[in-house]
DRENTI-468993 format. One line per 10 residues: number of its first residue (from 1); their letters; for each residue z, y, x of C-alpha. Coordinates in Angstrom, 1 decimal. Layout:
N
NUM> a> Z,Y,X  ...
//
This chain:
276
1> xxxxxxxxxx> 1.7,-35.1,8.0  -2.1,-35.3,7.8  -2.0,-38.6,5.4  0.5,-37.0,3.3  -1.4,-33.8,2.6  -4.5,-36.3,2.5  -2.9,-38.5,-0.5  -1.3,-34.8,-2.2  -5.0,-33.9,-2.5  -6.1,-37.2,-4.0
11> xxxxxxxxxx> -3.6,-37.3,-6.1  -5.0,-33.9,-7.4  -8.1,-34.8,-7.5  -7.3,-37.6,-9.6  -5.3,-35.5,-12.3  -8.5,-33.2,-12.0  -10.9,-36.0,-12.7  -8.7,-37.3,-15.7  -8.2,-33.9,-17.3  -12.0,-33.5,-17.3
21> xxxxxxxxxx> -12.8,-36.5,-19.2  -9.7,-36.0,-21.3  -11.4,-33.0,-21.9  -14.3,-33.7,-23.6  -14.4,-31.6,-26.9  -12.8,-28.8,-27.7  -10.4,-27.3,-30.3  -7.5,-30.1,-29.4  -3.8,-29.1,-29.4  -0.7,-31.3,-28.0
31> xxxxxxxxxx> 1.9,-32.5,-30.7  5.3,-33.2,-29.0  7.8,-34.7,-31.0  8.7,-36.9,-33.7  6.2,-38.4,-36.3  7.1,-40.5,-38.8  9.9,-41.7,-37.6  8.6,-42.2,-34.0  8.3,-40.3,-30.8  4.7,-39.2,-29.8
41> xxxxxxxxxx> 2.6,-36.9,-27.5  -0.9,-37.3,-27.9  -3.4,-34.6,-28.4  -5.0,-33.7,-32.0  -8.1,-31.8,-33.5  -6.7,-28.6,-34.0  -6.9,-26.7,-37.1  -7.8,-23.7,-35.5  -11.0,-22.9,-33.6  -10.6,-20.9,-30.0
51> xxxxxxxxxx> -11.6,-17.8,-31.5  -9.1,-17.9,-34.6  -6.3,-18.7,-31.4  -7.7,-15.6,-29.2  -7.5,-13.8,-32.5  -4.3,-15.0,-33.5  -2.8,-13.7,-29.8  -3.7,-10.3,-31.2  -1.8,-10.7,-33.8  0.9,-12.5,-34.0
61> xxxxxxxxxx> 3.6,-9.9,-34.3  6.5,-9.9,-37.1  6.3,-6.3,-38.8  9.5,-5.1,-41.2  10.8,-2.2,-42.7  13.4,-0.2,-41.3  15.3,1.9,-44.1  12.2,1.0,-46.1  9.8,3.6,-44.8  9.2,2.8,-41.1
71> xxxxxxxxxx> 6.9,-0.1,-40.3  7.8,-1.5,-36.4  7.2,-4.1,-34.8  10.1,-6.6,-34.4  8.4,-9.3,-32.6  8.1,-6.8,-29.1  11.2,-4.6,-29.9  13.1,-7.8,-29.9  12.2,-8.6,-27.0  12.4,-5.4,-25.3
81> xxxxxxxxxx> 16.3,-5.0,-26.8  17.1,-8.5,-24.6  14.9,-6.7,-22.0  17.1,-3.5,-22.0  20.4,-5.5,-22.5  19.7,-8.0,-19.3  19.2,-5.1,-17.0  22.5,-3.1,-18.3  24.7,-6.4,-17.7  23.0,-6.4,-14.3
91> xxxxxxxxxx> 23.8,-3.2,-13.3  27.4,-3.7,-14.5  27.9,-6.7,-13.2  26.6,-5.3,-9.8  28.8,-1.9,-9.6  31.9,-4.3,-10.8  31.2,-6.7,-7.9  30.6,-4.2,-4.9  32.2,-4.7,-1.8  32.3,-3.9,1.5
101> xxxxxxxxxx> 31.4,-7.1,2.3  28.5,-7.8,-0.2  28.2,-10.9,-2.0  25.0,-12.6,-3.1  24.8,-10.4,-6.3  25.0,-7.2,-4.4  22.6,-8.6,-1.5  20.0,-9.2,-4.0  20.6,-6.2,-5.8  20.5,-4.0,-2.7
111> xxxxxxxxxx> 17.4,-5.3,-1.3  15.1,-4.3,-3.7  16.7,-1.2,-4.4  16.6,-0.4,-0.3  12.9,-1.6,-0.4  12.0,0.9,-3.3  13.6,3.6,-1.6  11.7,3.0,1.8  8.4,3.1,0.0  9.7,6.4,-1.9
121> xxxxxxxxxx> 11.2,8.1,1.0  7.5,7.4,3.0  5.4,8.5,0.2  6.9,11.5,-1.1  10.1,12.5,1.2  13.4,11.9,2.2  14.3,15.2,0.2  12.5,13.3,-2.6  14.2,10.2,-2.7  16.5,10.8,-5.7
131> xxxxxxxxxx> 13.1,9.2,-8.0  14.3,6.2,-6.0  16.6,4.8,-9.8  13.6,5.7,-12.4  10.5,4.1,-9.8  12.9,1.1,-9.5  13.8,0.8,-12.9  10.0,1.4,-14.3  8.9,-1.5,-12.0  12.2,-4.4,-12.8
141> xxxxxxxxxx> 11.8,-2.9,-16.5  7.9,-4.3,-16.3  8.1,-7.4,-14.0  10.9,-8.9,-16.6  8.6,-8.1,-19.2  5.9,-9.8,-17.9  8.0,-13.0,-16.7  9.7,-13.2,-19.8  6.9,-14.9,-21.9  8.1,-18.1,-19.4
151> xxxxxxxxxx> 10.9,-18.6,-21.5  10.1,-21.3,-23.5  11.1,-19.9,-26.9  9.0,-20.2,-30.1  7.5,-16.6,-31.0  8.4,-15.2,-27.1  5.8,-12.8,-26.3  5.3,-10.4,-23.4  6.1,-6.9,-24.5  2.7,-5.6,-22.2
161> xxxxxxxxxx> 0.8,-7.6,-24.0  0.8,-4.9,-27.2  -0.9,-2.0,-26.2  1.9,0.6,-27.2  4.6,-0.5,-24.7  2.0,0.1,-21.5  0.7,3.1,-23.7  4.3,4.3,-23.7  5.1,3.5,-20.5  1.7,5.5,-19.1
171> xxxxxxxxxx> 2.9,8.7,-21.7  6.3,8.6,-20.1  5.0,8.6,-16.7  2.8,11.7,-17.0  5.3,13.4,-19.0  7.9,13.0,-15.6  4.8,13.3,-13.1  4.0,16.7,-14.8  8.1,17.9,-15.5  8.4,17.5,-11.6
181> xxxxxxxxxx> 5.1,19.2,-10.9  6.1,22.4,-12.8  9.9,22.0,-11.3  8.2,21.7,-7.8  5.9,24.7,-7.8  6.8,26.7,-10.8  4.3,26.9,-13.9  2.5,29.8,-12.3  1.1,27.6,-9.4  0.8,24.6,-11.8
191> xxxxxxxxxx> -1.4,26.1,-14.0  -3.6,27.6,-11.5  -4.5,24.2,-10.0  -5.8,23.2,-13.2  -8.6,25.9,-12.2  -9.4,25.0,-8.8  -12.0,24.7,-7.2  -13.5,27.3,-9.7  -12.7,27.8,-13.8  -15.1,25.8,-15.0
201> xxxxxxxxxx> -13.6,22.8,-13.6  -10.6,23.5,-16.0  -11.5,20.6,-18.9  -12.4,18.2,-16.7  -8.8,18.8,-14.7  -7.2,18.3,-18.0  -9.2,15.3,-19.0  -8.7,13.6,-15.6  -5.0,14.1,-15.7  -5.1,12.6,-19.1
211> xxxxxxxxxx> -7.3,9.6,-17.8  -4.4,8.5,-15.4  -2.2,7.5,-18.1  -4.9,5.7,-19.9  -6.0,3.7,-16.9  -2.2,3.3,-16.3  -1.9,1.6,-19.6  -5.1,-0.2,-20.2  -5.0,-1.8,-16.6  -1.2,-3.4,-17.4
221> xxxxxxxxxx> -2.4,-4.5,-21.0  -5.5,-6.0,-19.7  -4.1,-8.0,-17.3  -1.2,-9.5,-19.5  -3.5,-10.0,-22.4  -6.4,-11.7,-20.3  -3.9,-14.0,-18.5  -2.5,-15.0,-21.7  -6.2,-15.7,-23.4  -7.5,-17.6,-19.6
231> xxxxxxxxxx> -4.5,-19.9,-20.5  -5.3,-20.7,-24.2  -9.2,-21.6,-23.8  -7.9,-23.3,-20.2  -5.2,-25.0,-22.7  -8.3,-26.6,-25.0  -10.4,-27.1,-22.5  -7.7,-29.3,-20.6  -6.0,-31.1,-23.9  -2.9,-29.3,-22.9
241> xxxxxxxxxx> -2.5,-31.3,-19.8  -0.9,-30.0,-16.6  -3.4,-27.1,-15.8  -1.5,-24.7,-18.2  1.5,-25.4,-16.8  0.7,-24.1,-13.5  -1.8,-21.4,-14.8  1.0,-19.8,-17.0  3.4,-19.8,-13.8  0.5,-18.1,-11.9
251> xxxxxxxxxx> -0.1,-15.5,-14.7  3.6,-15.2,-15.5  5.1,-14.8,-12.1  2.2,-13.8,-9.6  0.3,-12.0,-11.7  3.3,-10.0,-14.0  4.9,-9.2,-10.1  1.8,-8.0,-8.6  0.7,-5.7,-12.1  4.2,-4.4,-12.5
261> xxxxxxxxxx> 4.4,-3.5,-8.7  0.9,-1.7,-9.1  1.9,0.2,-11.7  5.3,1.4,-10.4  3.1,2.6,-6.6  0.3,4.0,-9.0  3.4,6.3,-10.8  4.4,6.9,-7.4  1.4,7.9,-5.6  0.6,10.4,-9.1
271> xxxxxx> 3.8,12.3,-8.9  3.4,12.6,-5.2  0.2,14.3,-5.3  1.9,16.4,-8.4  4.6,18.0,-6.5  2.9,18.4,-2.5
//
């Protein structure tokens, strides 16, 4: 075992080496495919410096007209609409498959929906734990989100990487944390707490509420953004060689998990401390 994990890491260590003198000089990009009648992968000077590319992953978003007066944004609705569709053929696929005896489907299906509901019932109840659908829909809703830029499609961006879907996401979240505050205690006792410890800390109450849905939002689209700009410069400084690979698995799978399950407890914890 020892001279097998010995040769893995020289084998890195190689590929390490290689890439670094491949590297030398920037503003490269790999061409993949045919040329002239012949099949080549080499790198070439790119047109584009790194800052036109950052730039370019700000905005490189289709915009159209719908009914001629409404300017959206195809390139993330599109993506959101396969986003939405996959998780309704899941969930129908799912309630047309249950069983007494659940197959693997189900199994899946039902372990992260009993592991959301633990982490509900402990943070705000077992009287509580019908948020258990919207908490583990908001978190499956932003984890494929994140994981979808993988897909290896020309134009395939991460919908969290435009500010308005984490914006939205944060809006919608204080809309229900506050709905099932005023449901909880009544809009008497709601309003009241805006004023406590004395009146004057009213604004800043306010403010601060309003700040959780900011952070909310700016965390997730930082995250997704800065993973995707680490990759391009990593990209030129590496020719396109291997590194990227892994770094966009690590950005797309660790990272999109561990932000989308961060935002889902943050949701969590804020309508907790709404309604006790």
């Amino acid at each position: 075992m020892k001279k097998k994990s010995k040769k893995a890491l020289l084998i890195i260590l190689a590929i390490i080496i290689i890439e670094g003198i491949l590297s030398i000089g920037l503003n490269h990009e790999l061409q993949f495919g045919f040329d002239e009648g012949k099949f080549v992968i080499r790198n070439i000077e790119s047109e584009k410096s790194i800052q036109d590319q950052i730039n370019h992953e700000f905005q490189q978003y289709h915009m159209i007209k719908l009914f001629r007066k409404f300017t959206i944004n195809w390139s993330v609705l599109r993506v959101i609409l396969f986003v939405d569709l996959f998780l309704i053929l899941f969930a129908a696929l799912v309630r047309r498959k249950m069983h007494l005896i659940p197959g693997k489907l189900q199994i899946v299906a039902e372990m992260i929906y009993s592991f959301f509901s633990s982490l509900v019932i402990e943070t705000v109840g077992e009287k509580k734990k019908y948020f258990t659908p919207y908490i583990f829909t908001i978190f499956v809703f932003i984890w494929l989100c994140n994981i979808v830029g993988l897909i290896p499609i020309p134009g395939n961006l991460e919908p969290t990487r435009n500010l308005n879907v984490p914006l939205g996401l944060g809006i919608m979240a204080l809309i229900v944390v506050h709905y099932s505050a005023i449901k909880e205690k009544g809009i008497k006792l709601y309003l009241k707490e805006y004023a406590e410890p004395i009146a004057f800390m009213l604004p800043i109450n306010i403010v601060g509420e309003l700040a959780k849905g900011i952070s909310l939002s700016f965390r997730l689209f930082g995250n997704i953004l800065g993973g995707a700009i680490i990759i391009l410069v990593v990209s030129n400084l590496t020719r396109f060689i291997l590194i990227p690979v892994g770094l966009n698995l690590f950005f797309g799978l660790f990272i999109g998990t561990v932000q989308a399950f961060v935002f889902t407890m943050l949701v969590l914890s804020y309508t907790a401390v709404a309604i006790k």
